[in-house]
C-alpha positions as CSV (number, residue, x, y, z in Angstrom):
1,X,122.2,-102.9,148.0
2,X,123.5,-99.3,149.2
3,X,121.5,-96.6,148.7
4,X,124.3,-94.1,149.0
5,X,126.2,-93.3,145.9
6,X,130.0,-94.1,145.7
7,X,132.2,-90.4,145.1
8,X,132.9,-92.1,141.4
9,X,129.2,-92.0,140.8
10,X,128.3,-88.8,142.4
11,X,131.1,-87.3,140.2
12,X,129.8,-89.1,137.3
13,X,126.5,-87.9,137.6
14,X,127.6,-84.3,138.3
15,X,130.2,-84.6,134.9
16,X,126.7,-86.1,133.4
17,X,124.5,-83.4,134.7
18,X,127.1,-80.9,133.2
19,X,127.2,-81.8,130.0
20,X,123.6,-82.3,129.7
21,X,123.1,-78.5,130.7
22,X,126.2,-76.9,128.6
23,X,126.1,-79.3,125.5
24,X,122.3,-80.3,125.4
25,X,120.2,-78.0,126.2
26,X,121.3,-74.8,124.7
27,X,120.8,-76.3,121.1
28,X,117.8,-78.6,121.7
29,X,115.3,-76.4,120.5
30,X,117.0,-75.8,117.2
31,X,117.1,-79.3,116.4
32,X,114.0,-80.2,117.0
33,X,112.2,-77.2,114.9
34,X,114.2,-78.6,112.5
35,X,113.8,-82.1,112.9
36,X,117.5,-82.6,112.7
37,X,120.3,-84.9,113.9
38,X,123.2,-83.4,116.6
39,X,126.1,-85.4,114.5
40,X,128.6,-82.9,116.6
41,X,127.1,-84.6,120.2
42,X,127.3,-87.8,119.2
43,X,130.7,-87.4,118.1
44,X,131.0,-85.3,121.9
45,X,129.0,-88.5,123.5
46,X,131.5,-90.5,122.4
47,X,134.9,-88.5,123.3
48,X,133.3,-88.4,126.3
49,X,132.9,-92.0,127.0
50,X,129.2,-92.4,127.0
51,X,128.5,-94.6,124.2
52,X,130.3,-97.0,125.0
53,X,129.6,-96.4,128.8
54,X,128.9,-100.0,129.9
55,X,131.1,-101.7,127.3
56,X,134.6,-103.1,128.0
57,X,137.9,-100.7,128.0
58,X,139.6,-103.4,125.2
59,X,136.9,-102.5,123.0
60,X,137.0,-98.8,123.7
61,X,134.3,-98.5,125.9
62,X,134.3,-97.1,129.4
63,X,133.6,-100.6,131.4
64,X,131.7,-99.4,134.0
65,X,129.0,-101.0,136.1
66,X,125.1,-100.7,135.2
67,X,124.2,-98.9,138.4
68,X,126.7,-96.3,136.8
69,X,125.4,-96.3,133.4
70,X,121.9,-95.6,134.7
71,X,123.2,-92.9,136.4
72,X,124.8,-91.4,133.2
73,X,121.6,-92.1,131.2
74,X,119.1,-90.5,133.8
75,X,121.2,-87.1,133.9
76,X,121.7,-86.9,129.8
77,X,117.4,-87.5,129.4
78,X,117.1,-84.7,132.0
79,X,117.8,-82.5,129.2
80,X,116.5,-84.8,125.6
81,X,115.9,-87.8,125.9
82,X,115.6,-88.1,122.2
83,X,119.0,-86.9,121.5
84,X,120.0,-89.2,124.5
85,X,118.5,-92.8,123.1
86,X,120.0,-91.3,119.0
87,X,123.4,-90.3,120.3
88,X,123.8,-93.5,123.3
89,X,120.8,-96.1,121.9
90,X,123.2,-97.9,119.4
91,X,125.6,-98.3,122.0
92,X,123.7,-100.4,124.4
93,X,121.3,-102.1,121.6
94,X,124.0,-103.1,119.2
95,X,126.8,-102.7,121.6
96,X,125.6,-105.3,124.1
97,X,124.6,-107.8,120.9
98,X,128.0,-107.6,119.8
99,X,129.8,-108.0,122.7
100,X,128.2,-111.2,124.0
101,X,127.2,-112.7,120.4
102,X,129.8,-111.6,118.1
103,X,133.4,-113.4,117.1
104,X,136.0,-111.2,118.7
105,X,137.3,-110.1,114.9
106,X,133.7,-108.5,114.7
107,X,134.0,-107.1,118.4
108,X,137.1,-105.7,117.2
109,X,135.8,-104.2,113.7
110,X,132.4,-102.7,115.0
111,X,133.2,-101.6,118.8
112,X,135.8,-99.3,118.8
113,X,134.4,-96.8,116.2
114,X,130.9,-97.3,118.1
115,X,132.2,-95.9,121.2
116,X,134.2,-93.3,119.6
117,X,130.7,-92.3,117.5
118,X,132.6,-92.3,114.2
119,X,129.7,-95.0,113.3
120,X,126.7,-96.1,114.3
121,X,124.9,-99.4,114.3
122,X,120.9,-100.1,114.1
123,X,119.4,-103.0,115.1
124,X,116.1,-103.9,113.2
125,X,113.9,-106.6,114.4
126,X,110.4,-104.7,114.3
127,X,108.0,-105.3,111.3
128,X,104.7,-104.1,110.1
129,X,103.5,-107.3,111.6
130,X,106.1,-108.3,114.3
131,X,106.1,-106.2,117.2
132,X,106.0,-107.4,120.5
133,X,105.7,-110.9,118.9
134,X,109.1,-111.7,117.1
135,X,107.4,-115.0,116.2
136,X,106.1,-113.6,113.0
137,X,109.3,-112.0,111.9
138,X,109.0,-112.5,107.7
139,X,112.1,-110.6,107.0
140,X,114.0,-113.5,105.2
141,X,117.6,-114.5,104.6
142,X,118.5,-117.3,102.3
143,X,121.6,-118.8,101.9
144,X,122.9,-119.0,98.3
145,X,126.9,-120.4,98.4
146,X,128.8,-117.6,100.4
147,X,126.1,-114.8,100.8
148,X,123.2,-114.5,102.6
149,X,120.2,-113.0,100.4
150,X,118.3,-110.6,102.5
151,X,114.5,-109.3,101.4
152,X,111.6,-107.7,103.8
153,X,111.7,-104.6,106.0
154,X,111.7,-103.6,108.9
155,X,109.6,-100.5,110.8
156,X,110.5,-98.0,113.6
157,X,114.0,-98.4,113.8
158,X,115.9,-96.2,115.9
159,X,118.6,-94.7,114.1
160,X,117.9,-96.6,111.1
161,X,118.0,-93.5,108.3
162,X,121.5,-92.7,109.9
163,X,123.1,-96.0,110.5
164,X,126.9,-96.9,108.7
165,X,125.7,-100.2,109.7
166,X,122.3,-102.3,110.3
167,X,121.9,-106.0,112.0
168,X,118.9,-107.2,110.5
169,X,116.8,-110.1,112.6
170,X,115.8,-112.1,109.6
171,X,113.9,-115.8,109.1
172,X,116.3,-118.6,107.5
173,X,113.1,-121.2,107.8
174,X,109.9,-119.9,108.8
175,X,109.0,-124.1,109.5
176,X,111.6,-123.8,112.8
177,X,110.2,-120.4,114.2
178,X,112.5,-118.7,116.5
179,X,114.7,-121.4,116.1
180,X,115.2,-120.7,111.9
181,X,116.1,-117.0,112.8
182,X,119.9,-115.0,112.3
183,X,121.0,-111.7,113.0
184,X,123.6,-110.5,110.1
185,X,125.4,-107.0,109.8
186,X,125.4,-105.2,106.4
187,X,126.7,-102.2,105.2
188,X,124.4,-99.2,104.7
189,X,125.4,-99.1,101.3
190,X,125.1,-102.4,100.2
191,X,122.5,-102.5,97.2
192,X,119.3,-102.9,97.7
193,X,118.7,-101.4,101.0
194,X,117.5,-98.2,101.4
195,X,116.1,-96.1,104.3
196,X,113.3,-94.0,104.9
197,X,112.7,-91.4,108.3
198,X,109.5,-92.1,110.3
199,X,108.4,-88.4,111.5
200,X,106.4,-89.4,115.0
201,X,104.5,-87.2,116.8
202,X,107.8,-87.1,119.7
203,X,111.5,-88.3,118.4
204,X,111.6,-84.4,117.2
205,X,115.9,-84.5,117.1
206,X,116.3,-88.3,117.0
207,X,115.7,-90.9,113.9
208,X,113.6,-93.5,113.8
209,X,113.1,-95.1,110.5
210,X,111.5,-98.0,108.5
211,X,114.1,-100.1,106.6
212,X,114.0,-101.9,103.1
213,X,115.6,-104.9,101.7
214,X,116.0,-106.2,98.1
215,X,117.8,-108.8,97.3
216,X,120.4,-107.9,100.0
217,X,123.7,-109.5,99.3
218,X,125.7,-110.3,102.2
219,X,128.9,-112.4,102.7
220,X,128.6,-115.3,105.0
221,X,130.8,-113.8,107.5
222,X,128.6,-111.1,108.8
223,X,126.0,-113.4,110.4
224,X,126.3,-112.0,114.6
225,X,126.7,-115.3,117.0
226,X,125.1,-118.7,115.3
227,X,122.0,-119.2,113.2
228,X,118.9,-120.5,114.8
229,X,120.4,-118.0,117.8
230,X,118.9,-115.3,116.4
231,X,116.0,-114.3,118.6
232,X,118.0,-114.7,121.8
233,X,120.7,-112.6,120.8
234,X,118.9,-110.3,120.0
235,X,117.4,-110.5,123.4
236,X,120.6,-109.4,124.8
237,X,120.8,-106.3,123.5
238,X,116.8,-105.8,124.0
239,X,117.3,-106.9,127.6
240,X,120.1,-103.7,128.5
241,X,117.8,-101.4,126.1
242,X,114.8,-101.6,128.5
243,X,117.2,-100.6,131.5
244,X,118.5,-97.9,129.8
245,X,114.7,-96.4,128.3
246,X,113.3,-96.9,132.6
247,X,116.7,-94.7,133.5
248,X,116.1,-92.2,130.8
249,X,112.1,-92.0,131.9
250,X,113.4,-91.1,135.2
251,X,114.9,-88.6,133.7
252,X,112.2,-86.9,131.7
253,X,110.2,-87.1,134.7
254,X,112.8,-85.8,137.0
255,X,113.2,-82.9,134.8
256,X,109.4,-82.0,134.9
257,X,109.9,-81.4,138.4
258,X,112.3,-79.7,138.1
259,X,111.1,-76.7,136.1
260,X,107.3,-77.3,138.0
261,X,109.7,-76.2,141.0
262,X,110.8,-73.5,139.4
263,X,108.0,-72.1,137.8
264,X,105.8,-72.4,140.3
265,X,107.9,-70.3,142.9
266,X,108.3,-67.6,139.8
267,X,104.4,-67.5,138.5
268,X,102.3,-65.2,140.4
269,X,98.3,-65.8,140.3
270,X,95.7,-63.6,143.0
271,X,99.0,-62.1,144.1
272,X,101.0,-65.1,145.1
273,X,103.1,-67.8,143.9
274,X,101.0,-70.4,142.3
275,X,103.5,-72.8,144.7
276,X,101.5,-71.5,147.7
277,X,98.1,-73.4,146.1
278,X,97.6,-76.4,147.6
279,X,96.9,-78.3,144.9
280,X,99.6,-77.2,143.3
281,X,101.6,-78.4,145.9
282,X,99.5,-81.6,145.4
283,X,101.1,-82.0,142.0
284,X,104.7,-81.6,142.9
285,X,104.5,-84.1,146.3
286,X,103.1,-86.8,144.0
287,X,105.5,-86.1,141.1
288,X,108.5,-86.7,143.9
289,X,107.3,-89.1,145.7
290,X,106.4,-91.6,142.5
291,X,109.6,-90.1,141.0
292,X,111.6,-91.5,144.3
293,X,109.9,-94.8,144.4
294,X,110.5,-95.9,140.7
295,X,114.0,-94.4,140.7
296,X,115.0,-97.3,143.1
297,X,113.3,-100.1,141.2
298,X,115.6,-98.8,138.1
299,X,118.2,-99.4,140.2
300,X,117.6,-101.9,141.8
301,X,117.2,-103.8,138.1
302,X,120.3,-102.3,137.1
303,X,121.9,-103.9,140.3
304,X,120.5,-107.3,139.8
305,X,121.9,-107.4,136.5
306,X,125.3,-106.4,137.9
307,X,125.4,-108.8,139.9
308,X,124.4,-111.5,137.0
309,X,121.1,-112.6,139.0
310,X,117.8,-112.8,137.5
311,X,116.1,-109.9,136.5
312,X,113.0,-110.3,134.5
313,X,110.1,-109.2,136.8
314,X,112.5,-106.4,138.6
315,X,113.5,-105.0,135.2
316,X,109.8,-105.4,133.1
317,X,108.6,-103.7,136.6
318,X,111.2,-101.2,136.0
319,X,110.0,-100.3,132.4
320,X,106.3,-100.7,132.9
321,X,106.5,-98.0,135.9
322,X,109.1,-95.6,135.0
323,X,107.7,-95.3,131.2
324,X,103.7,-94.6,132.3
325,X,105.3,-92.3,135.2
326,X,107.3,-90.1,132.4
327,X,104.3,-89.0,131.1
328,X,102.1,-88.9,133.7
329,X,105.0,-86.5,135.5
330,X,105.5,-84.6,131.5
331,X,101.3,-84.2,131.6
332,X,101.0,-82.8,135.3
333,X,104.3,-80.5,134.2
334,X,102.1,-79.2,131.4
335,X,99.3,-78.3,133.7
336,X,101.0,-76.6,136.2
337,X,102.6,-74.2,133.6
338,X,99.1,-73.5,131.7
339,X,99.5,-73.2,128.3
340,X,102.8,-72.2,128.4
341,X,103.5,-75.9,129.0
342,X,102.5,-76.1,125.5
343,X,105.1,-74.4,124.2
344,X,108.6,-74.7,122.6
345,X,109.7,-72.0,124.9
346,X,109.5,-73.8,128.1
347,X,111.6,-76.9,128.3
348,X,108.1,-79.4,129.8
349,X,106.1,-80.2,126.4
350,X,109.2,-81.7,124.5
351,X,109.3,-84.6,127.7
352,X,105.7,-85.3,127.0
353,X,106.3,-85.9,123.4
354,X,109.0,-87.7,124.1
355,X,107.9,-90.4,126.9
356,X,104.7,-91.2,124.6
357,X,107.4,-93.0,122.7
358,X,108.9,-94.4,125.2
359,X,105.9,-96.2,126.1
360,X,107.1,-98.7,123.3
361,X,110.4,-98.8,122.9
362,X,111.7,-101.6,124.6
363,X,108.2,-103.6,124.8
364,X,104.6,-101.8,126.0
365,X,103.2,-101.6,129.6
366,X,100.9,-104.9,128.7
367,X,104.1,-106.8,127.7
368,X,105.9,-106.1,130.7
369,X,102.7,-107.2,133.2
370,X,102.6,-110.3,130.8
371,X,106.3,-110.9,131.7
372,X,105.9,-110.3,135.6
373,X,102.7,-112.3,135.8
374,X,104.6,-115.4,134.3
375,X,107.3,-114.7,136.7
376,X,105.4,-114.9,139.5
377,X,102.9,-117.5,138.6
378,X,104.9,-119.7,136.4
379,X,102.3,-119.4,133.6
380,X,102.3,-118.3,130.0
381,X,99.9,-115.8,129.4
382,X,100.3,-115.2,125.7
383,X,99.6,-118.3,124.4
């Protein structure tokens, strides 16, 4: 692998960097007192190529490389990461399920508009009591002639209140276990679904949301890739989200630094710069130095998977480390700007809010050590 950047990706991150501080940032605030959704950036994400960023050009995406994509998603969470996984999330989640799972009249249907952000497409596989094991999935889909009859729900969906479509993980024969599982698309208006917003203590300009289904009626067609293939299609799409969460972590925590930097070369205490402190200077050295380190195992994962090599431990290693070091970096930013770091006003205690969440998304610390421990050892922890 070559640690120097191409010129395409240097440029991409620049045009990434850009946009982050000229579109982003200047609003952010606003939408988060508000608790609203930036429907004009998503529609500006996706003029711009970044939804569909690591999806093919046929299907309107931008068909670049992962190590690319990274890049892209590191500079956007700079600024929100939030607004990054609400305006770009659907796009790798659903994007990637569709594109290696979907018959190529569904690629054709759902991808284009994706990328453009004229619609966007949840995926719901969480319930109230299937998290990290998908095992107990009890969202149920029962074939009756030409539709599939969809009941259960679904919990902390990202982009789920805002969603023109939904693929919903559901249980055809709760005898076969992951084998008896489907994914199938519906229509947000179909009846009996509806949609309710999850306010979390971080998400503050995003949408996460718990989903409802009753007596779902859904034509045959829309089941995504084979029945019984449920769980590992779904997989797919899980796989790229946890690549594009660690890249998004590094950018929250790259961010902290940055405005540490700043700040403490600006704030004056006992008639210096608080950056003259040693152990403020403590704070920063760690903050770059774990921030260096994990940046290169994200990429490093992203490679791999470029390359179509395993990935597992390099990419659960990726997640685990890059997730615990947002906050830890968010947390340390908050200190060295005092109370200040507190507030809305300074652009450190959103990150924190924000890479709590991110702690789950895409599967917890202790998932990811389960996952590298069978890698290494060859033996099943969980069960």
């Amino acid at each position: 692998m070559d640690f120097e950047l191409t010129d395409e990706q240097k440029m991409l991150k620049d045009v990434a960097r850009k946009f982050a501080e000229k579109e982003m940032l200047p609003t952010l605030r606003e939408f988060e007192l508000k608790r609203k959704i930036n429907f004009d950036l998503i529609k500006k994400m996706g003029e711009t190529g970044f939804i569909g960023i690591h999806l093919p050009k046929e299907y309107g995406g931008s068909g670049l490389d992962y190590v690319s994509s990274v890049i892209v998603w590191e500079q956007l969470s700079w600024a929100s990461w939030t607004q990054t996984l609400v305006s770009l999330g659907h796009g790798v989640l659903a994007g990637t399920i569709l594109l290696h799972c979907a018959s190529e009249e569904q690629k054709k249907k759902y991808l284009p508009p994706l990328c453009k952000g004229e619609k966007i497409i949840a995926v719901a596989t969480v319930e109230p009591n299937a998290g990290s094991d998908a095992r107990a999935i009890e969202t149920k889909a029962e074939l009756k002639g030409n539709y599939w009859i969809i009941n259960g729900s679904k919990n902390f969906i990202s982009a789920g209140n805002i969603a023109d479509y939904i693929i919903v993980l559901a249980q055809t024969d709760k005898s076969l276990g992951p084998k008896g599982m489907v994914l199938i698309i519906l229509d947000k208006d179909t009846p009996g679904f509806s949609a309710m917003r999850n306010d979390l203590i971080g998400d503050r300009a995003g949408d996460i949301a718990n989903l409802y289904f009753d007596d779902c009626k859904i034509p045959k067609e829309n089941v995504i890739g084979k029945v019984g293939r449920g769980l590992q299609n779904a997989l797919k799409g899980i796989d790229t989200a946890r690549l594009f969460i660690s890249a998004g972590c590094i950018g929250m925590a790259q961010s902290c630094l940055d405005w540490s930097i700043k700040y403490a070369k600006e704030r004056e205490q006992f008639g210096k710069p608080i950056g003259g402190f040693q152990l403020i200077q403590e704070k920063i050295a760690k903050m770059y130095a774990e921030i260096s380190s994990i940046r290169w195992q994200v990429y490093y994962a992203a490679y791999l998977k470029d390359k179509g090599l395993p990935h597992a431990k390099e990419l659960s290693a990726a997640k685990w480390l890059s997730s615990e070091l947002a906050v830890r970096a968010s947390e340390e930013a908050i200190r060295i700007h005092g109370a200040y770091g507190c507030s809305d006003e300074y652009p450190v205690a959103h990150h924190y809010l924000d890479s709590i969440l991110s702690n789950i998304l895409g599967g917890t610390s202790e998932m990811h050590k389960l996952t590298i421990g069978r890698e290494l050892l060859g033996i099943n922890a969980m069960y």
